[in-house]
N, C-alpha and C positions, 0 to 999 in steps of 0.2 A: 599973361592972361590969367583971370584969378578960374580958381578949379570951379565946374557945377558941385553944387551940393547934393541936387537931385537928378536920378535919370530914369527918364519915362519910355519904359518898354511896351514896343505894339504887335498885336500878332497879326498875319497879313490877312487873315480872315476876318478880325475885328472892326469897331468906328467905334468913334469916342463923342459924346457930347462936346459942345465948344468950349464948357466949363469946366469940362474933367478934371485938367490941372491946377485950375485957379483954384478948385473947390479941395482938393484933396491937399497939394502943398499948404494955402492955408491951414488946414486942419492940421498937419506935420508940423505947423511951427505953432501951436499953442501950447502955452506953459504944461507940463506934465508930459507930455508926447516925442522928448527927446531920444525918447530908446525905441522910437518906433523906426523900424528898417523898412517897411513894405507899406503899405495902404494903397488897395486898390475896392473895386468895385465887379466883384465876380460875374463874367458877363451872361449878358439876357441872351434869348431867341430871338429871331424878327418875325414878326407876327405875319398872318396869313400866309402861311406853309403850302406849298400847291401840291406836295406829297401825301399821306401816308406816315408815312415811315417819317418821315421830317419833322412834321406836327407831331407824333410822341416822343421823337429825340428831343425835340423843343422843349416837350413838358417834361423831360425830366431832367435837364438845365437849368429851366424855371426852380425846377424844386429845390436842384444843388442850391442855385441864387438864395435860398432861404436856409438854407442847413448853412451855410457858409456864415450868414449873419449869428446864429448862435453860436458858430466854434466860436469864435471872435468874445462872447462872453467868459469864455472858460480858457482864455489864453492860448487856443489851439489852432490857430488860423495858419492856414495854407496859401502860402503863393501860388495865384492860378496863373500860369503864362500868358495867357490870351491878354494881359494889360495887366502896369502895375507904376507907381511911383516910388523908387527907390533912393533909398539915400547912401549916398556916397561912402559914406563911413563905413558905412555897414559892409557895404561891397569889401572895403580895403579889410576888414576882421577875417572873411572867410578865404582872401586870397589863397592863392598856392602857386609859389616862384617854382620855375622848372629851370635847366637848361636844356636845350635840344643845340647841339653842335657849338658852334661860338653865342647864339642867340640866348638873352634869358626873357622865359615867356611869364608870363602873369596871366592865370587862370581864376577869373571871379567865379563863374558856375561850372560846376562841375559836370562832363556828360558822362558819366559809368554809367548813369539810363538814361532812357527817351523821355522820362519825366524828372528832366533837371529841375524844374523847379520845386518838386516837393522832398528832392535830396537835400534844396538852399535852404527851402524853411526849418531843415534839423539844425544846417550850421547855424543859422541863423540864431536859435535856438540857443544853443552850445554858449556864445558867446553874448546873452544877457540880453537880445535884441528881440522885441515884438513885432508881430504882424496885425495889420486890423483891416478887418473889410468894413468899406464906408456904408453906412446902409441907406444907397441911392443906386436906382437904375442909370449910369451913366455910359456905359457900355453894353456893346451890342456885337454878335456873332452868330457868323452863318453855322446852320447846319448841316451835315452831309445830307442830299435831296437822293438819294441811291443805297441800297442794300451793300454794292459793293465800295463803295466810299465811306458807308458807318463802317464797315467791318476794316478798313486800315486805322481808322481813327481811335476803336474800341478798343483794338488790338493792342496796338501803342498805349492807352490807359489802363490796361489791366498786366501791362506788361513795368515793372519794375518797383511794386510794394511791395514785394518781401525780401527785396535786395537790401531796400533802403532801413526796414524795421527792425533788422539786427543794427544798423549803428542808430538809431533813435534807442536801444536798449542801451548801446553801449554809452549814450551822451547821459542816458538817464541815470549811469552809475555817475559817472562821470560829475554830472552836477548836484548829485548827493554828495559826494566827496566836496566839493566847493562850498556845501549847507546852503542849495539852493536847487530842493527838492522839487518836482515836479508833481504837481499834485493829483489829486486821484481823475476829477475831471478830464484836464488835459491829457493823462496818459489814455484815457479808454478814446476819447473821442479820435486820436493822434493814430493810434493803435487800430481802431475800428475803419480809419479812413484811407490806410495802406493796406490790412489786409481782407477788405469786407468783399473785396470781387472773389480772391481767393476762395474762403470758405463757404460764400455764399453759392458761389459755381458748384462746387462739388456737395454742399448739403443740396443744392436743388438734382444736382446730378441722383443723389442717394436718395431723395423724395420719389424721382422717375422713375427708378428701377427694382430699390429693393421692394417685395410681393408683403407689405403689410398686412396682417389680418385687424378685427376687432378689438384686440387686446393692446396692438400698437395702435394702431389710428382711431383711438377713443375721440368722444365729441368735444374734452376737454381740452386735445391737444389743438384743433381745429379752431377754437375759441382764444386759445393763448393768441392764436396769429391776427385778432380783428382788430386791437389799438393799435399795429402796425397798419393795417389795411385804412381801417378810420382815419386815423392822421393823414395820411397821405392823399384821401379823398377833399380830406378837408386842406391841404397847400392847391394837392388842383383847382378847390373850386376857388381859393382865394386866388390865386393866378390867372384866372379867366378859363378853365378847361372844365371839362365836365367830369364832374364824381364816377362817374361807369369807366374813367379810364382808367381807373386802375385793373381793370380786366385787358385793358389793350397792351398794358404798360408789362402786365403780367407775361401775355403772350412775345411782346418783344423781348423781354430778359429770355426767353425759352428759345426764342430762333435764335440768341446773341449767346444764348450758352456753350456752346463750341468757341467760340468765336474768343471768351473770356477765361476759358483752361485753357486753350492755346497759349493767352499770355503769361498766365499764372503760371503751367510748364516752362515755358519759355523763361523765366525768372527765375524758375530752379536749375535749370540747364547752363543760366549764367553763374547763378552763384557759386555749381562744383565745380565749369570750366574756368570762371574769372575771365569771361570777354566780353566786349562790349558787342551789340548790333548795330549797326545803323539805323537811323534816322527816318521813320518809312511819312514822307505827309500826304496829307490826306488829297486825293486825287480831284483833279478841278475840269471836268471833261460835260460835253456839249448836250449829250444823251445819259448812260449811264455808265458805270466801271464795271467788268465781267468781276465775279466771286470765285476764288478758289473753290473748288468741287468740292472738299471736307465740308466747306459750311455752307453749302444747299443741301446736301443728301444730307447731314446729321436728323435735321428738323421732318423728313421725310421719314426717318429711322425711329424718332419720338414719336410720330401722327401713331405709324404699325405697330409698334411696341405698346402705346396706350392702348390701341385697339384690341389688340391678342389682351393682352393683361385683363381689361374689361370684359370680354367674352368670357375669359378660365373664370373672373370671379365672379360673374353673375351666374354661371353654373354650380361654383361650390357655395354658393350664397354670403359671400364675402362683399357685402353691397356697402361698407365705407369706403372698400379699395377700389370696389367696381366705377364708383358715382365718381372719386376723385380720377379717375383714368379717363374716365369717358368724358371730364372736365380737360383735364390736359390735351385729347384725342381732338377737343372741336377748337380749343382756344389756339392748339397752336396750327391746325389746319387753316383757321382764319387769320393766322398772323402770316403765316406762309404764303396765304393767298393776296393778304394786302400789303405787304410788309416788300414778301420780295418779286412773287408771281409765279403761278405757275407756268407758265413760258418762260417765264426766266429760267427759272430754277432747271428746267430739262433745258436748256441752252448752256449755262455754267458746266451743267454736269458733264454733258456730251462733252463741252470745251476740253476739259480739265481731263477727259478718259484720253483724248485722243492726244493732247498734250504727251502723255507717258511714251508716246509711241517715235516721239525725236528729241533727238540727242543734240542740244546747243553745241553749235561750230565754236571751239576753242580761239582763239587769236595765237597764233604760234608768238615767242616770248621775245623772240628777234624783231617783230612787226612791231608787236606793242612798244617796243624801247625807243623804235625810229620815232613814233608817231609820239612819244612824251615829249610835251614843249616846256620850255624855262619860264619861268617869269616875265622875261625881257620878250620872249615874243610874244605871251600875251597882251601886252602893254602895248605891242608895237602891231599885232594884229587883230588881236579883241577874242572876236567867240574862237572857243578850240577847231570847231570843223573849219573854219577859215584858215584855220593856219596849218589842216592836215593840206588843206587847195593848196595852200600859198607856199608854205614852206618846202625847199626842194630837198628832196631825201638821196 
């Protein structure tokens, strides 16, 4: 049987147009495009969101969908898991032969993070092979409709960019030595798109807390931030969304700020211990997912803290830090309230206090032994609880 040249990966929350691969393979075999390993189409939102919270996680997927199209001009394109058409070659470059016992395994992606696919695009990388995003809407993915299903999803993406950006440093010595430098572009954008949850998290953290006066918080600095703000009005409104969300967009980064040091922590936590986590996906339930209690009280902790801050400094007539606090005090009180609820949020809480108070039942290590099944009786019984029934111990 002759080998695929190509393989098209799908994520189960995804859907593809019917031309998805006709249209993209085509594009992979015209002359010039034979070092291309990847071509996908970074996917959309699905329109009419009956959330909240949905419709702004939408709109700023939309926006990725657009960022994604320019790395793609500066050679810095990222495989997005959610879909992609790969070519077989490429796969066999980054292999890794292992042996476990008498077996020998062959490992094309790598998981040392939960975001295998943006560790592939370095090998990728490494060994002389591009990626390009097709610029067509051809794919399509849900988004979490619940506070506590962004925050497993969020979690997982801001969890392992700064694992990955020390060996992107080291492929880039690496391919200086080969005299196939990587150029100014692709390093900032490459660089910016692993660690921009990172530092952005803790500069907005360092915005929140430390007590600016007039001499830090000039009107200048306030001005620096509006071609960031502008642009981004201006993808919403070419996306179908209205320009004022970027006030709403604002407010979700500030209740997802916990939520995105968590991961960031979590990636240094890996990198001094060297372990991998498991695999968390994003949860598919009827009503809504409960939230760990750190990340509804944080945003409750930001409302009080902007509000004391605002009080001290309209007293000492510190009115740049007053105005910006008593901005952060409403914006993220109305994200808290549309975002996740206030019933919620005292529901999670309560949950997550009362949690502390039991202690999970161990499985003694004798039980667990009996109840591991082999292979053969998976095969021969199917699902695991069937065979805890069926099989006699």
């Amino acid at each position: 049987m002759r080998n695929s040249e190509y393989v098209l990966t799908l994520d189960a929350d995804s859907m593809l147009l019917r031309d998805y691969c006709l249209r993209l393979v085509y594009q992979m075999e015209q002359p010039g495009n034979e070092r291309v390993a990847v071509i996908q189409t970074p996917y959309s939102s699905y329109r009419g969101a009956p959330t909240r919270i949905e419709r702004i996680a939408a709109a700023t997927t939309d926006i990725q969908h657009m960022l994604h199209q320019g790395m793609t001009y500066y050679d810095a394109t990222f495989w997005v898991g959610a879909n992609a058409v790969i070519r077989k070659a490429a796969l066999d470059d980054i292999c890794v032969v292992s042996t476990e016992g008498t077996r020998t395994v062959k490992t094309y992606i790598q998981d040392r993070t939960v975001i295998e696919d943006t560790e592939s695009s370095i090998d990728l990388g490494y060994f002389g092979w591009h990626l390009v995003n097709y610029p067509e809407r051809l794919s399509y993915s849900a988004t979490p409709p619940d506070f506590g299903s962004l925050v497993v999803q969020r979690r997982r993406w801001a969890n392992g960019g700064l694992l990955i950006i020390g060996k992107f440093f080291r492929i880039v010595h690496a391919r200086h030595q080969q005299g196939n430098d990587v150029k100014l572009g692709e390093w900032a954008l490459r660089v910016n798109y692993m660690a921009s949850i990172a530092w952005s998290s803790f500069g907005l953290m360092f915005l929140l807390a430390y007590p600016f006066d007039q001499r830090l918080l000039s009107p200048w600095v306030v001005l620096a931030s509006l071609p960031y703000f502008a642009t981004m009005s201006s993808d919403l409104k070419r996306n179908g969304y209205k320009r004022s969300d970027i006030f709403r967009i604002y407010g979700f980064n500030i209740v997802l700020l916990t939520v995105n040091l968590s991961g960031t922590l979590k990636s240094i936590q890996q990198g001094m211990t060297n372990t991998k986590i498991p695999f968390a996906r994003t949860p598919k339930v009827n009503n809504r997912t409960a939230s760990p209690a750190l990340y509804v009280t944080m945003p409750w902790v930001i409302i009080i803290y902007s509000c004391m801050v605002f009080y001290a400094d309209t007293l000492s007539h510190n009115w740049g830090n007053a105005v910006f606090a008593g901005f952060n005090a409403i914006v993220t009180f109305w994200a808290l309230t549309a975002y996740i609820g206030i019933w919620h949020s005292v529901q999670d809480m309560v949950v997550g206090l009362v949690r502390w108070f039991f202690v999970p039942i161990k499985e003694p290590q004798q039980e667990a032994a009996r109840k591991k099944a082999s292979w053969r009786d998976a095969l021969y019984f199917g699902d695991r609880q069937m065979i805890y029934e069926s099989r006699p111990l």
